[in-house]
C-alpha positions in Angstrom: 4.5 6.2 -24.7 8.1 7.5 -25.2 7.3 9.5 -28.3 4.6 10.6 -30.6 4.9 8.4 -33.7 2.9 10.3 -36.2 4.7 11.8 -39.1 3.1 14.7 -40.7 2.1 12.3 -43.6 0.7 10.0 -41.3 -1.5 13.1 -39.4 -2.7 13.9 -43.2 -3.5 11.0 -44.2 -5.8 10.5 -41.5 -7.2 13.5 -41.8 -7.9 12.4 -45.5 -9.8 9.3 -44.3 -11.7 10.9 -42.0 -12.6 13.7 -44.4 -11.0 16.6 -42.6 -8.8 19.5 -43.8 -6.5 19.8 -40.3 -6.6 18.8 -36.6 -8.5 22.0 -35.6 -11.7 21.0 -37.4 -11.3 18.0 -34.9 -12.4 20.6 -32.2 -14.8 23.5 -34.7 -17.5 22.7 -31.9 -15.1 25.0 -29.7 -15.9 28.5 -30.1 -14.1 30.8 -31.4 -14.4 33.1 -28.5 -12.7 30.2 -26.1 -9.6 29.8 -28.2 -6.5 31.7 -27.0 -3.0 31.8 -29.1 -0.9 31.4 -25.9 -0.9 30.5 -22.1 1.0 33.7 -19.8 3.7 32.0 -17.7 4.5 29.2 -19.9 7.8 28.9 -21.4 8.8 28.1 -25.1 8.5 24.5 -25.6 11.6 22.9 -25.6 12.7 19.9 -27.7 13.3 15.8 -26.1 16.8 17.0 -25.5 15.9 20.1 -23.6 13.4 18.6 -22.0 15.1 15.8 -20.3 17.9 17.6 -19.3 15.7 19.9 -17.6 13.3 17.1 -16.1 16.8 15.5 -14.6 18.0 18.6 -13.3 14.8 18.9 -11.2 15.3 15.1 -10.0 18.7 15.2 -9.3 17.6 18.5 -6.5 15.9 15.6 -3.8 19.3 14.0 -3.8 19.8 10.5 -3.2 20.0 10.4 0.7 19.7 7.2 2.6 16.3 6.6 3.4 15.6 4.7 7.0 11.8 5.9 6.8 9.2 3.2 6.7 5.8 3.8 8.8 3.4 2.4 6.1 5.6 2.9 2.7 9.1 1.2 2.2 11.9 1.1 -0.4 12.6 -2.1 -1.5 14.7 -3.0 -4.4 12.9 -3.5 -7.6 14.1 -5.7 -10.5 14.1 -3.6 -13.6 12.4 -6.3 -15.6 9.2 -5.1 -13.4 8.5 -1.6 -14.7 10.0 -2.7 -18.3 7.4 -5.4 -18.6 4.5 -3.3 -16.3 4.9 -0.8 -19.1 4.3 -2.3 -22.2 2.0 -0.8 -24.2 -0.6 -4.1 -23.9 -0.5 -3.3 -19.9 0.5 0.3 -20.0 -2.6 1.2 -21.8 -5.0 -1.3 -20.8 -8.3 -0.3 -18.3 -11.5 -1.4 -16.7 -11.5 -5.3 -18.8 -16.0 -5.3 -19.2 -15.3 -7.0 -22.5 -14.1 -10.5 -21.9 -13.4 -11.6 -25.2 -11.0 -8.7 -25.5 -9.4 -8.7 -22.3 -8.2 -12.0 -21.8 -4.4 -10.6 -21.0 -5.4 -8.5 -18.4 -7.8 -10.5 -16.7 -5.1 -13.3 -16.8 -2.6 -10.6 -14.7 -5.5 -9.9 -12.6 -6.4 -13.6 -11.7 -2.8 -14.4 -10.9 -2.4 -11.5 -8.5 -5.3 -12.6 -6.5 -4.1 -16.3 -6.8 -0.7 -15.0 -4.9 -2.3 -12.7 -2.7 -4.6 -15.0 -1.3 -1.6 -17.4 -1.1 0.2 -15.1 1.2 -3.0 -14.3 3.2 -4.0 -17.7 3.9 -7.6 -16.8 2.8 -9.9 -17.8 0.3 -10.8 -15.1 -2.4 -9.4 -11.7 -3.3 -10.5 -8.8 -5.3 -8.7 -7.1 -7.6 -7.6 -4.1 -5.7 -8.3 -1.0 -3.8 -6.7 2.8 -4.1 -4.4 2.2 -0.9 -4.2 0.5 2.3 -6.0 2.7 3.7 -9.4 2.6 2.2 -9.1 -0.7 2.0 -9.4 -0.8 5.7 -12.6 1.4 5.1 -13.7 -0.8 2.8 -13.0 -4.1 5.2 -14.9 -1.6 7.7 -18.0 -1.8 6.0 -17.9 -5.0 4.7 -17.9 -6.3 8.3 -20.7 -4.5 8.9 -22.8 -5.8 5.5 -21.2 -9.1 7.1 -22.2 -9.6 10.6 -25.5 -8.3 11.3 -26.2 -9.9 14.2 -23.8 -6.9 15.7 -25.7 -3.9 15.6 -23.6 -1.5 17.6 -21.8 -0.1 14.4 -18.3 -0.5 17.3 -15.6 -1.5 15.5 -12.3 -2.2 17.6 -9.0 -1.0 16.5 -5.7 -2.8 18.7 -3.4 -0.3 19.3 -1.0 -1.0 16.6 -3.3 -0.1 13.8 -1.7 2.7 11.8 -3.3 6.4 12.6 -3.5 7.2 9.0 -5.7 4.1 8.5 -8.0 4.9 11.0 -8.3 8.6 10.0 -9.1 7.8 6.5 -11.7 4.8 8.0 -13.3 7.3 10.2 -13.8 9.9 7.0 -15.2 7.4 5.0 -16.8 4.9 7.0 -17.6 6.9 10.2 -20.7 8.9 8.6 -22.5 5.4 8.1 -23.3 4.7 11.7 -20.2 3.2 12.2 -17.5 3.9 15.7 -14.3 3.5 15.5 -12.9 2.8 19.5 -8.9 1.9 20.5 -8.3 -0.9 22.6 -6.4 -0.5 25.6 -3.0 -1.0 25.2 0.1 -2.9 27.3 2.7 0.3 27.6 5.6 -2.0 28.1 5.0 -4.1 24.5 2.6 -1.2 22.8 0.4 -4.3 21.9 -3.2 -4.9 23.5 -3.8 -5.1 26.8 -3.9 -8.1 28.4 -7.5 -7.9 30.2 -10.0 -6.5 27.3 -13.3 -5.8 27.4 -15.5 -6.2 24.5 -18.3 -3.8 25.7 -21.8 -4.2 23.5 -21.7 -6.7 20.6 -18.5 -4.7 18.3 -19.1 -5.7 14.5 -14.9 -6.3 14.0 -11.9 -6.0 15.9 -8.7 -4.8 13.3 -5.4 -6.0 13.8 -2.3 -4.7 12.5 0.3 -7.2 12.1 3.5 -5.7 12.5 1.9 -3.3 14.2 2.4 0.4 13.0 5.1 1.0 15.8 6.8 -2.1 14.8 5.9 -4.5 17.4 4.3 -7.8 16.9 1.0 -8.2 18.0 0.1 -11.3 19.9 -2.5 -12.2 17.1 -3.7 -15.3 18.0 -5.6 -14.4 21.7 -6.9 -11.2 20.0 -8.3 -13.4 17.0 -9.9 -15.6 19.7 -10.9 -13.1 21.6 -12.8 -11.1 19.1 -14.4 -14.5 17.8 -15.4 -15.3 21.3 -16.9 -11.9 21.0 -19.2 -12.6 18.3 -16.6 -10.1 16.1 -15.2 -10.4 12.6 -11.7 -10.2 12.6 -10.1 -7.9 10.6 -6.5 -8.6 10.0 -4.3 -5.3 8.2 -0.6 -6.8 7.1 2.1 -6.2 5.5 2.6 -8.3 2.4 6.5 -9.0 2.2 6.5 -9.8 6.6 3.9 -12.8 5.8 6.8 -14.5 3.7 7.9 -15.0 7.9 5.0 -14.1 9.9 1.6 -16.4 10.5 -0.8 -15.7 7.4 -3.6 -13.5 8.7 -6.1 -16.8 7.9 -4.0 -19.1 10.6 -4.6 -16.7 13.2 -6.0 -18.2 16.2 -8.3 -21.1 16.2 -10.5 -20.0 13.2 -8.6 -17.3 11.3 -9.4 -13.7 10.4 -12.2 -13.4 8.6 -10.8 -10.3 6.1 -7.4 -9.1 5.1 -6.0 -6.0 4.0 -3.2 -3.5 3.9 -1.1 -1.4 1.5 0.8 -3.5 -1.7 3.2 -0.8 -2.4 6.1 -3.2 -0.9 5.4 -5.7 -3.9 7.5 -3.8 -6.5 5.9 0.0 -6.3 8.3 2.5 -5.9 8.0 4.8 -3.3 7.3 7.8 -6.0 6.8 10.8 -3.3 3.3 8.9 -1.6 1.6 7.4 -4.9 0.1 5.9 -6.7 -0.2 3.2 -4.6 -2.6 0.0 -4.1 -4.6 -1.7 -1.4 -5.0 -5.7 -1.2 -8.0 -7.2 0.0 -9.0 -10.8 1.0 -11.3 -12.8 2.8 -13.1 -16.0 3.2 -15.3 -17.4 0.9 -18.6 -16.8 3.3 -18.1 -13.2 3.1 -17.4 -13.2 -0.8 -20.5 -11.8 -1.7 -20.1 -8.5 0.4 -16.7 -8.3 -1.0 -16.4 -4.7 -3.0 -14.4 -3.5 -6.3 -13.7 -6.4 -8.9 -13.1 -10.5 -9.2 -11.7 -12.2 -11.4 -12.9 -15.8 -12.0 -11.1 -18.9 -14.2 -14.1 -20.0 -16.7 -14.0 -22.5 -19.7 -15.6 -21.1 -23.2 -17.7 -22.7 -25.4 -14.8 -25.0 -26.9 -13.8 -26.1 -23.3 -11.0 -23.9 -23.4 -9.6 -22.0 -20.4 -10.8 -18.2 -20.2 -10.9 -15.8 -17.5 -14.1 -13.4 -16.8 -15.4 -10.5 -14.3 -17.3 -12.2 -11.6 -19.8 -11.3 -9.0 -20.0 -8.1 -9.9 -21.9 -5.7 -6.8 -20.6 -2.4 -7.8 -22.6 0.9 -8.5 -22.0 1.0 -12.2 -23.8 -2.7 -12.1 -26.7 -2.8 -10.1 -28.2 -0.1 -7.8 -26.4 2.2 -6.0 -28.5 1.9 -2.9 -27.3 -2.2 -3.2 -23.8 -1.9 -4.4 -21.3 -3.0 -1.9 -18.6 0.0 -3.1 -18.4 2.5 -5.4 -14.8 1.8 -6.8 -15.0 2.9 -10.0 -11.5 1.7 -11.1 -8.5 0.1 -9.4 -4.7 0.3 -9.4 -4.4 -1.7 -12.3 -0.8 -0.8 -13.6 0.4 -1.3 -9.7 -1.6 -4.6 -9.4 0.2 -5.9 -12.9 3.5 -4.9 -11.4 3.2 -6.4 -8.0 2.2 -9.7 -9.6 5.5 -9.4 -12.0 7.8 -8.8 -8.7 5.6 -11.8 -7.0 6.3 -14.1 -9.7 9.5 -13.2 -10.4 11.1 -13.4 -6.9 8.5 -16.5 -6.3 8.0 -17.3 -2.4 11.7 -17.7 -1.6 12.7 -14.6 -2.6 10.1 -12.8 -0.4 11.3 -14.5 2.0 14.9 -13.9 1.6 14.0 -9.6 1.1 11.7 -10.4 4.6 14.7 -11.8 6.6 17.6 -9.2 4.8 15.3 -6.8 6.0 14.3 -8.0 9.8 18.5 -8.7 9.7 19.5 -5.2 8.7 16.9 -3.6 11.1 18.3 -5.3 13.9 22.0 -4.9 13.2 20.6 -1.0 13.2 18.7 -1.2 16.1 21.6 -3.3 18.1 24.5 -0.4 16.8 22.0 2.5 18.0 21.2 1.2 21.1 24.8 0.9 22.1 25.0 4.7 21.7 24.6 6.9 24.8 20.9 8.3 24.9 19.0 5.3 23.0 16.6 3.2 23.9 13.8 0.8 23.1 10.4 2.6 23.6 8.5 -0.9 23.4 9.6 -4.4 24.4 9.4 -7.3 21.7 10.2 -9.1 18.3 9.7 -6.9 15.8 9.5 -7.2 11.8 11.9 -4.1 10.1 10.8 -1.4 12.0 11.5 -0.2 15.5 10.4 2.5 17.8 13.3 4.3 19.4 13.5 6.8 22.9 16.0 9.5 22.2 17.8 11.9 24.7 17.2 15.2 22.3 14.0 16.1 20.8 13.7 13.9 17.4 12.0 16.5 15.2 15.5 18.5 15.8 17.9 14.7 15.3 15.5 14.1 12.1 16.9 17.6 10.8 20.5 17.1 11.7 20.5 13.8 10.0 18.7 15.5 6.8 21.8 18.1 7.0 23.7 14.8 6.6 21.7 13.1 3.6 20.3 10.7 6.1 16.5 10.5 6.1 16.8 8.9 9.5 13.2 7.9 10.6 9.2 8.6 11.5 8.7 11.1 14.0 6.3 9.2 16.4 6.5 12.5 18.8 7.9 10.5 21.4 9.9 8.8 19.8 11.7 7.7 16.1 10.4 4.7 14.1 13.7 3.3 12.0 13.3 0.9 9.5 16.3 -0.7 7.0 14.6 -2.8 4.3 17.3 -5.2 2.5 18.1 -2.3 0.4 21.0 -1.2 2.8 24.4 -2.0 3.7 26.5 -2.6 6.5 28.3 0.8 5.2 24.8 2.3 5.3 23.7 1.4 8.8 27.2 2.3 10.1 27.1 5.8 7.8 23.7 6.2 10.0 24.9 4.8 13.2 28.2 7.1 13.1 25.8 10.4 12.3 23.3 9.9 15.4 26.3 9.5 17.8 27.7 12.6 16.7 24.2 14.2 16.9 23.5 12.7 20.0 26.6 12.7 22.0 29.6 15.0 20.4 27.9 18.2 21.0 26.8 18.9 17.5 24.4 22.1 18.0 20.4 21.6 17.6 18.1 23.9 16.5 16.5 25.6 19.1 
């Protein structure tokens, strides 16, 4: 809340009813031995004034430089009526809704989230959230295992797009459960999968990253076959805001991915320095039961009135921790309600109008940088927003000119620089940008050494 609305009065008064003389007895369990007067190192306290001036001084030291950084997180614009309704005190405040009957609101939010998730997805059911994209490809990990256990080589197959991050974070959580996590070979003209593949001994899944985490666009619909044919569950990772142009995961190939997941940051979470964030999960309805975290489910009461209830619950604070299917204690609630607010509000043709600004701006970018001396495209391809670019100077050294500039200009891929303009720039912006590498680049502007 902005403010503490408790008068004095109020405080006694309280007190009073509860039958105590002042706020310390609230803590006379403490002893006395454990209570200090002060803390060393920390200031006076300083009135709201003081405070916020401080607070915005401390902001305004990150600047406001142009930000052409995606790889996995991405500034879109967010309509202010998102975070003013997101952070009402009814959805502020509210947690983990056990008690139906007095969490009718949030579960509401809830079931309307997975109603539009699973929309974009093109699949069947979807939970109520996970802590980031990146567990939730853990989590899709061993749910294909608990899925398909006809496979029981633990191999999971990651196509060469899938994000390194992801498969770290899979490997720490999944990889000590019998579970291998092997690349597939990739093409290194289109960074995409090879076109021969072998599927080796029986793999459990085969994860696809649509766009692919060097931008490129993944030919989804062989590997989707391929995998089936391969006795594999597919596991589709995707950006949220591309399907508004891009196949839905569960149109992929002849039968569709089997589970979907990825990071929901881009539905109206701000970037916020890396978090918090929130993962998306979805699948069909065959593999609902090995489904982990929460469901939501629409019901009727008593009086044959609509209501809205916790549903196949498998989790660890339900049933046996040797049976759960995950131990997510919580989710991303606040994010989940503020992603379905930015769903709802910008409906399904304004995704799709922030996808295409977006895949426009990047390639106005990408067309105005490759016309510079000493720029090239590292893959061949459509892309989505993002773009992997071969520079003449080293790019950890062009990524600190630009900063020098207030231009965050890209990922540093080692190789290479992975641009991305959401719909959040300008023409000015990409030229600002565009004008800034070619004097980096080609005007003898000095490098670090």
């Amino acid at each position: 809340m902005p403010f503490i609305p408790h008068t004095e009065d109020d405080t006694r008064e309280m007190l009073a009813a509860i039958g105590a003389d002042s706020l310390d007895d609230l803590f006379d369990e403490i002893p006395k031995e454990l209570l200090i007067d002060s803390l060393d190192g920390v200031p006076p306290a300083l009135n709201e004034m003081e405070i916020r001036r401080l607070m915005t001084g401390r902001a305004a030291t990150d600047g406001m430089p142009l930000c052409f950084i995606g790889a996995g997180a991405y500034e879109h614009h967010i309509p202010t009526a998102v975070w003013d309704i997101a952070t009402r005190g009814e959805f502020y405040s509210a947690y983990t809704p056990y008690q139906a009957e007095a969490s009718q609101g949030t579960l509401q939010v809830i079931y309307e989230y997975q109603t539009m998730i699973t929309e974009l997805t093109g699949l069947d059911v979807s939970n109520a959230s996970l802590y980031d994209g990146a567990s939730g490809l853990a989590e899709a990990s061993l749910m294909a295992v608990r899925s398909n256990r006809k496979a029981k080589s633990g191999r999971i197959l990651l196509a060469p797009g899938v994000n390194p991050t992801y498969e770290k974070v899979a490997k720490t959580i999944a990889g000590r459960q019998s579970i291998t996590f092997e690349r597939l070979p990739m093409d290194n003209a289109t960074g995409n999968a090879a076109a021969d593949l072998e599927a080796g001994e029986s793999p459990v899944a085969v994860v696809i990253q649509q766009p692919s985490f060097h931008g490129t666009l993944e030919d989804v619909d062989r590997l989707t076959d391929w995998a089936h044919a391969n006795g594999a569950v597919v596991i589709a990772v995707v950006n949220p805001v591309s399907l508004a142009l891009l196949k839905a995961p569960g149109s992929w190939g002849a039968e569709g991915a089997d589970i979907a997941c990825g990071e929901g940051q881009p539905l109206g979470v701000p970037l916020s320095s890396g978090g918090p964030y929130f993962g998306f999960m979805t699948c069909r309805q065959q593999h609902v039961r090995q489904m982990p975290g929460r469901i939501v489910g629409k019901t009727t009461d008593l009086d044959d009135q609509p209501g809205f209830a916790l549903t196949l619950q498998a989790r660890e604070q339900h049933i046996r921790r040797s049976k759960a299917t995950s131990n997510i204690c919580t989710n991303q609630g606040l994010m989940v309600t503020a992603a379905t607010i930015y769903m709802a509000l910008l409906g399904f043709a304004g995704l799709r109008q922030v996808a295409m600004r977006s895949l426009q701006n990047t390639t106005l970018l990408v067309d105005k940088l490759l016309a510079l001396d000493g720029v090239e495209r590292l893959y061949t391809g459509p892309h989505f927003h993002e773009v992997a670019l071969r520079l003449k100077q080293p790019v950890a050294e062009v990524l600190d000119a630009l900063a020098a500039r207030n231009i965050l200009g890209g990922f540093n891929l080692g190789d290479a620089l992975l641009v991305c303009a959401t719909e959040t720039k300008t023409e000015a912006d990409i030229d600002a940008y565009v004008d800034a590498m070619n004097d980096i680049l080609n005007s003898g502007e000095r490098l670090s050494a």
